[in-house]
C-alpha positions in Angstrom: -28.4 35.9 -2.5 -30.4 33.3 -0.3 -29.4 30.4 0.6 -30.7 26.8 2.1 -30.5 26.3 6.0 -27.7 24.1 7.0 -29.1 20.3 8.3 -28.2 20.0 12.0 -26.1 17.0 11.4 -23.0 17.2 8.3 -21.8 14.6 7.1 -18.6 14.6 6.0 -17.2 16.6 2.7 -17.0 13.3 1.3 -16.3 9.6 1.5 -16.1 6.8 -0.3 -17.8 4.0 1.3 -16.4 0.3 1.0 -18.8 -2.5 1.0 -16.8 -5.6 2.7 -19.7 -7.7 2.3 -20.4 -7.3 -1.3 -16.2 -7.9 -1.8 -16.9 -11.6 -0.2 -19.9 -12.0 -1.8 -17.6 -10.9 -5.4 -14.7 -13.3 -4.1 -17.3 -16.8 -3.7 -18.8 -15.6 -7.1 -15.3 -15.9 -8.9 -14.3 -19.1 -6.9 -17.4 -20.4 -8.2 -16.3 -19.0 -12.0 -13.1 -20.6 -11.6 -14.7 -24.1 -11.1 -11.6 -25.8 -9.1 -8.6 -23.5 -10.0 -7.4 -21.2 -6.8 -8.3 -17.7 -6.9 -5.4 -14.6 -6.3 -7.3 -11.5 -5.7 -4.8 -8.5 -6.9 -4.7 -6.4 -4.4 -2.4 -3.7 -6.2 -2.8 0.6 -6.3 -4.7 0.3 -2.6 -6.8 -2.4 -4.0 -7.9 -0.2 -6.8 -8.6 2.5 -4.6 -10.9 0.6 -2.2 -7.7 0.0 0.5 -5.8 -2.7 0.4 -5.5 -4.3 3.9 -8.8 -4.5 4.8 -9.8 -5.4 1.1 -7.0 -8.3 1.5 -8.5 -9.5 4.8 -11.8 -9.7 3.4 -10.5 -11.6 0.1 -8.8 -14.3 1.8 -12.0 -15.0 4.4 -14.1 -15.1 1.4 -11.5 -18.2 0.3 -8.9 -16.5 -1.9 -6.0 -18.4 -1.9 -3.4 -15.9 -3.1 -3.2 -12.0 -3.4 -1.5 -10.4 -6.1 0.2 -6.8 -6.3 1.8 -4.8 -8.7 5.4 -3.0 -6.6 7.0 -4.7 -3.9 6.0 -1.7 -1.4 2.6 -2.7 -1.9 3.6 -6.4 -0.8 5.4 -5.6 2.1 3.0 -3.2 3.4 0.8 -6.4 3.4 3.0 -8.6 5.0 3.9 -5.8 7.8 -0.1 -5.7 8.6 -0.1 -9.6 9.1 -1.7 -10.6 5.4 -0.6 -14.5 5.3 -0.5 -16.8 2.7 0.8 -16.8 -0.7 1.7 -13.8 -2.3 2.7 -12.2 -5.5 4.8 -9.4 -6.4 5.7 -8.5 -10.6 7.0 -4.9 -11.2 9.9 -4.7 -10.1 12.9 -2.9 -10.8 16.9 -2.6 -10.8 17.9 -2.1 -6.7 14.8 -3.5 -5.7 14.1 -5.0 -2.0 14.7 -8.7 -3.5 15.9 -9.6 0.5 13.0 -7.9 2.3 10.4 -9.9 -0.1 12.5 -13.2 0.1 12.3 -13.1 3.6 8.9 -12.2 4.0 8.0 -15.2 2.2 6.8 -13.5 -1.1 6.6 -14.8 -4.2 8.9 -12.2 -7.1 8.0 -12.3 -10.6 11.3 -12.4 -13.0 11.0 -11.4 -17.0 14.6 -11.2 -17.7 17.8 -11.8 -16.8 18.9 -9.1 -14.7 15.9 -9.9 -12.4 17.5 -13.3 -11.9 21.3 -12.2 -11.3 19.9 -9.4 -8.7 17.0 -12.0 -6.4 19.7 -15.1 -6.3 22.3 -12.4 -5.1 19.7 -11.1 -2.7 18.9 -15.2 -2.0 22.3 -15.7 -1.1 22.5 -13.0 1.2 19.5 -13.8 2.8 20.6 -17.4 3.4 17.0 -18.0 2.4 15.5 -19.8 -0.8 14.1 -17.4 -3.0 10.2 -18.2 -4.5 10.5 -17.0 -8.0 7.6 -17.1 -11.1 8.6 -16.6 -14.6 7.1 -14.7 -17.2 6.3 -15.1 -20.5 5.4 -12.3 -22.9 2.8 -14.0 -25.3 1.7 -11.0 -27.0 0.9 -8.3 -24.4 4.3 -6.7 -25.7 4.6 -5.1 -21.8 6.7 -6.7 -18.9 7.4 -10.6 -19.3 10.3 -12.8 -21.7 10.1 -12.8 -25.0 9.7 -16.8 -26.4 12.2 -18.5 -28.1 16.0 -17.8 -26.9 15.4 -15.6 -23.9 12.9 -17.8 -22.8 15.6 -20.7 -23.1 18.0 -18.7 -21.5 16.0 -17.6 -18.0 14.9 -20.8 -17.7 17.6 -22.8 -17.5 19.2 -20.0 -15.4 16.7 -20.6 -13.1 16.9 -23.7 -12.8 20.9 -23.7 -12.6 19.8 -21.7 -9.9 17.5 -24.1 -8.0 19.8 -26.7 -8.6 22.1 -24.5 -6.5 19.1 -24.3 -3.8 19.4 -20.2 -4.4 15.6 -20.3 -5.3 12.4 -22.3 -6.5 10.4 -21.5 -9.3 6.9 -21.6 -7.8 4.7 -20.4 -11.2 5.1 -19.7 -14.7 2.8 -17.0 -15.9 1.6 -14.7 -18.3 -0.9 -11.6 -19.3 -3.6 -11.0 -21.7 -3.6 -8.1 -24.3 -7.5 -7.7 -25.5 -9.4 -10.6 -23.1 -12.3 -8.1 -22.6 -12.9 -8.2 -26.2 -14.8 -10.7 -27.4 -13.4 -13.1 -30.2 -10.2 -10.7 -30.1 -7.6 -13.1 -32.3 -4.9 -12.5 -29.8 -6.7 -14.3 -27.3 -6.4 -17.7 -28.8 -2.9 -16.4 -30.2 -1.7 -15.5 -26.5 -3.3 -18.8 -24.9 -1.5 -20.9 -27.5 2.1 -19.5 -26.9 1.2 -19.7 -23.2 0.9 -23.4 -23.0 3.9 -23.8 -25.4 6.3 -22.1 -23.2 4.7 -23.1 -20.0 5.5 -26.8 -22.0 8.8 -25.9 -22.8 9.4 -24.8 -19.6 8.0 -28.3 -17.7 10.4 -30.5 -20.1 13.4 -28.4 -18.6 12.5 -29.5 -15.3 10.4 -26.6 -14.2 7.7 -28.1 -11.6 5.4 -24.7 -11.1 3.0 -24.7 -8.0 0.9 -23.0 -10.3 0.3 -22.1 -13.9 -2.1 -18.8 -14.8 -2.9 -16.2 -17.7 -6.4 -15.4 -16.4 -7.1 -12.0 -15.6 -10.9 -11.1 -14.4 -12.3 -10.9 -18.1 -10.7 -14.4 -18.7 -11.7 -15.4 -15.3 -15.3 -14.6 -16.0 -15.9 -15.7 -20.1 -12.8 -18.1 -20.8 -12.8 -21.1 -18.8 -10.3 -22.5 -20.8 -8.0 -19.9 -19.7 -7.9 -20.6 -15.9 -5.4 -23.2 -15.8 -3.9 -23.4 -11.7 -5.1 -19.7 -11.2 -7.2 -17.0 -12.0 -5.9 -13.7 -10.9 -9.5 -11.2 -11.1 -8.3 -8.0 -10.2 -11.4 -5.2 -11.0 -14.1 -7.7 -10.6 -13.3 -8.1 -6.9 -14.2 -4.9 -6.7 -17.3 -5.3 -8.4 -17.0 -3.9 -11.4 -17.4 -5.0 -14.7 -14.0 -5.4 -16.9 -15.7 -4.2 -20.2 -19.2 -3.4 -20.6 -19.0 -5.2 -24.1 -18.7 -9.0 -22.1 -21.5 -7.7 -19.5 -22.9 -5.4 -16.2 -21.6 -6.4 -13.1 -24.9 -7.8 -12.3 -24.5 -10.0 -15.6 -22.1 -11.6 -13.4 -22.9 -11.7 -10.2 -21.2 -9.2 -9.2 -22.2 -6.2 -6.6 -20.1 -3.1 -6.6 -17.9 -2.3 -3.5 -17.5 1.4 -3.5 -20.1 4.4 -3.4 -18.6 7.6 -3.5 -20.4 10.6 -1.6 -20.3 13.8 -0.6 -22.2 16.7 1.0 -23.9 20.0 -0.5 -21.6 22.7 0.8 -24.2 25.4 -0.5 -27.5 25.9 -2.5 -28.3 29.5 -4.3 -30.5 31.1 -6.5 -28.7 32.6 -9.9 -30.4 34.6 -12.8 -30.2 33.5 -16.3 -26.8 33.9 -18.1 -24.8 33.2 -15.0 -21.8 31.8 -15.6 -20.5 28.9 -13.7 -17.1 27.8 -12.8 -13.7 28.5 -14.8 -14.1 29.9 -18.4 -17.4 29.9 -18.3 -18.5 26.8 -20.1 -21.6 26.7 -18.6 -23.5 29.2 -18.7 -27.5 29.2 -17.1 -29.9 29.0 -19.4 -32.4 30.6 -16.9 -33.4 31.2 -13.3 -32.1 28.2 -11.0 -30.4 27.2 -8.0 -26.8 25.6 -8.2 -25.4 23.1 -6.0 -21.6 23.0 -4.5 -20.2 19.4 -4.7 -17.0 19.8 -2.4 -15.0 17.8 -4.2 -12.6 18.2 -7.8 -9.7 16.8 -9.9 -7.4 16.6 -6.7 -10.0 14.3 -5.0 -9.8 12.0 -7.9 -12.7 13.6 -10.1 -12.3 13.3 -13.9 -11.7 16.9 -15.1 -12.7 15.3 -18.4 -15.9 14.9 -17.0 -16.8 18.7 -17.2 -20.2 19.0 -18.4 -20.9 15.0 -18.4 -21.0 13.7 -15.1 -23.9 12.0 -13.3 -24.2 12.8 -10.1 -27.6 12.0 -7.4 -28.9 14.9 -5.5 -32.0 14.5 -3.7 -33.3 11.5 -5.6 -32.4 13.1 -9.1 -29.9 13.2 -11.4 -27.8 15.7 -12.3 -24.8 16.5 -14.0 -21.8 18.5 -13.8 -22.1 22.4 -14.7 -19.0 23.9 -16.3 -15.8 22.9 -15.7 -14.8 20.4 -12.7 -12.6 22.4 -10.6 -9.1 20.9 -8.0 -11.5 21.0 -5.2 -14.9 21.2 -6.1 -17.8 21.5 -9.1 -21.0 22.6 -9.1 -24.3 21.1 -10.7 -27.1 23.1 -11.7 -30.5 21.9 -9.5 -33.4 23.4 -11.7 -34.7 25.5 -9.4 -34.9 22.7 -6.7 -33.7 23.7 -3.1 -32.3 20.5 -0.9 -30.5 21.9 2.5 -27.1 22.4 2.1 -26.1 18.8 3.5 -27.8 16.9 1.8 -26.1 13.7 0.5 -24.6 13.6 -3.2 -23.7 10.5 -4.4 -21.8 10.0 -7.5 -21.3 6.8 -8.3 -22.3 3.6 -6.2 -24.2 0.0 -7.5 -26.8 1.9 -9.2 -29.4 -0.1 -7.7 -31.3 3.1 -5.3 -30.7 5.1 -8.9 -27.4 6.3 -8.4 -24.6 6.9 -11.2 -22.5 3.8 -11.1 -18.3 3.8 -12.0 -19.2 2.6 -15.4 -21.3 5.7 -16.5 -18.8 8.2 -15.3 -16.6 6.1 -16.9 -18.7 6.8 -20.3 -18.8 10.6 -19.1 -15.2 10.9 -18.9 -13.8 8.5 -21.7 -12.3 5.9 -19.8 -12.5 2.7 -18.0 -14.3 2.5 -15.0 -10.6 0.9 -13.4 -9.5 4.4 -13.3 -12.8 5.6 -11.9 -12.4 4.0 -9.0 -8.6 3.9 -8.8 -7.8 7.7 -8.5 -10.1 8.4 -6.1 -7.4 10.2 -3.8 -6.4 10.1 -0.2 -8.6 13.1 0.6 -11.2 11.4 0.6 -11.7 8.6 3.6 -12.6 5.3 3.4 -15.2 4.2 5.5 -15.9 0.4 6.0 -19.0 -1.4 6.0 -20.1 -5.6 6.7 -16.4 -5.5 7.8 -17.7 -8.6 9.5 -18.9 -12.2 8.5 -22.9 -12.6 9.7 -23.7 -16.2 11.3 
């Protein structure tokens, strides 16, 4: 066996490199979408991966006016690391820290009754007024009240409630099922129940600070739909909500995270060498193979066995065999970079990398999870954490 000299320098096993600049730069873009309604960038699961306190930080100097998230952990976590400003919390569930997020000042999402008994308990506890947003399933069929006489009954709950001064309902809100579809009937379906419980709601006596459906598909292609507030989530990030409505670049949009890692060896097999478990690759003559130090427990689509794109030495190349917890291995055609070299996996795509979106393809998902799973092994390393001029 021979094998390629080590380069002086390693870098590390692998990192995934965040790109503050290009998150700001994605932030003006969707204030400039939104044409006058305020922007909440959803800063939930770490910020999709990218981390969510520095992601945050960088969100709200580029002129987000609220951030979203999806477990009231995730809000607090924000709070505790001195995140100001208006903030939104929605999955919650029975037991949850209702006092902790009152008095922090955040903004709880209710969808049903028992949400309501258990924050205006936690409100009078507190001795504090609880900010409460209600809402609406319009056809998303997930969290959220369903129209007609549940919808009757939380509001005027609530609003027996704010009467009491136990809480104030700050936003009436809802989801959409299919808005990165194109022409998708539910969209105009969902928009139209929106605005007839949101009415319903405002002849109660509801007075919301803010009113908002728009998720980053609608924030990008439905104007219509923005309303108050837009809450993007993915395109912060950079990256496209469905390929069918458009690239990133379609929309302005740069992504945020690169993903690389280092050769941890380079060797010379004979044909008919199998590689990795079960042997689903199998060499189809002499070559070298490359070690990609990272697998399924670093966040690496085992489903992407055999498909993914990865950039070694200024070519692509894709996985050999089976993606492994901790590793995989591409086959280099006889090429022989030092064991170091960079690999990079996925990135903007603009120096000829992979981007999310095609291991997205490779895998058969959405480029969300792409992003999302990569896992804690794998450090984040900040760069343009800083505003220039």
């Amino acid at each position: 066996m021979t094998e390629t000299a080590a380069v002086p320098t390693a870098a590390l096993r692998a990192r995934a490199e965040i790109d503050l600049g290009a998150l700001r730069a994605n932030v003006r873009t969707l204030r400039a979408r939104a044409k006058g309604a305020a922007v909440m960038a959803v800063v939930k699961s770490d910020a999709y991966g990218h981390g969510a306190v520095p992601c945050a930080r960088a969100a709200l100097e580029a002129g987000a006016s609220w951030l979203g998230t999806a477990t009231p952990d995730e809000a607090l976590a924000l709070r505790a690391a001195g995140l100001p400003g208006p903030m939104l919390c929605w999955l919650w569930v029975p037991g949850g820290p209702w006092r902790q997020a009152i008095e922090a000042g955040i903004d709880v999402s209710l969808s049903g009754m028992w949400a309501l008994r258990e924050v205006t308990a936690a409100a009078r506890e507190a001795g504090r007024v609880a900010r409460v947003q209600l809402k609406a399933d319009t056809g998303l069929g997930r969290n959220g009240c369903q129209p007609g006489a549940d919808w009757a009954e939380l509001v005027g709950e609530a609003l027996r409630a704010e009467a009491g001064g136990l809480l104030k309902v700050t936003g009436l809100w809802s989801h959409f099922a299919c808005a990165d579809e194109p022409g998708h009937p539910s969209i105009t379906a969902q928009l139209d129940r929106f605005r007839e419980m949101v009415a319903y709601a405002e002849e109660q006596g509801v007075r919301p600070e803010v009113r908002h459906i728009a998720n980053s598909p609608a924030t990008l292609t439905l104007p219509e739909t923005h309303f108050d507030l837009v809450r993007p989530g993915i395109a912060v990030y950079g990256v496209s909500p469905s390929p069918e409505i458009g690239t990133p670049a379609d929309f302005g949009l740069r992504p945020v995270m690169t993903l690389r890692a280092s050769l941890a060896l380079v060797k010379h097999v004979p044909a008919g060498h199998g590689v990795s478990y079960g042997h689903h690759y199998v060499t189809p003559g002499d070559t070298t193979l490359g070690l990609i130090p990272v697998g399924y427990a670093d966040g690496i689509p085992r489903h992407a066995s055999g498909t993914g794109p990865v950039l070694v030495d200024g070519k692509w190349r894709t996985v050999a065999g089976r993606v492994a917890m901790d590793q995989f291995v591409v086959d280099l055609g006889g090429d022989e970079p030092p064991v170091g070299t960079e690999a990079v996996l996925f990135g903007p795509g603009d120096r000829g990398e992979p981007t999310a979106e095609d291991w997205a393809q490779a895998s058969g998902t959405i480029a969300y999870e792409i992003v999302t799973r990569i896992g804690t092994r794998v450090p984040r390393v900040y760069v343009n954490g800083e505003e220039l001029g």
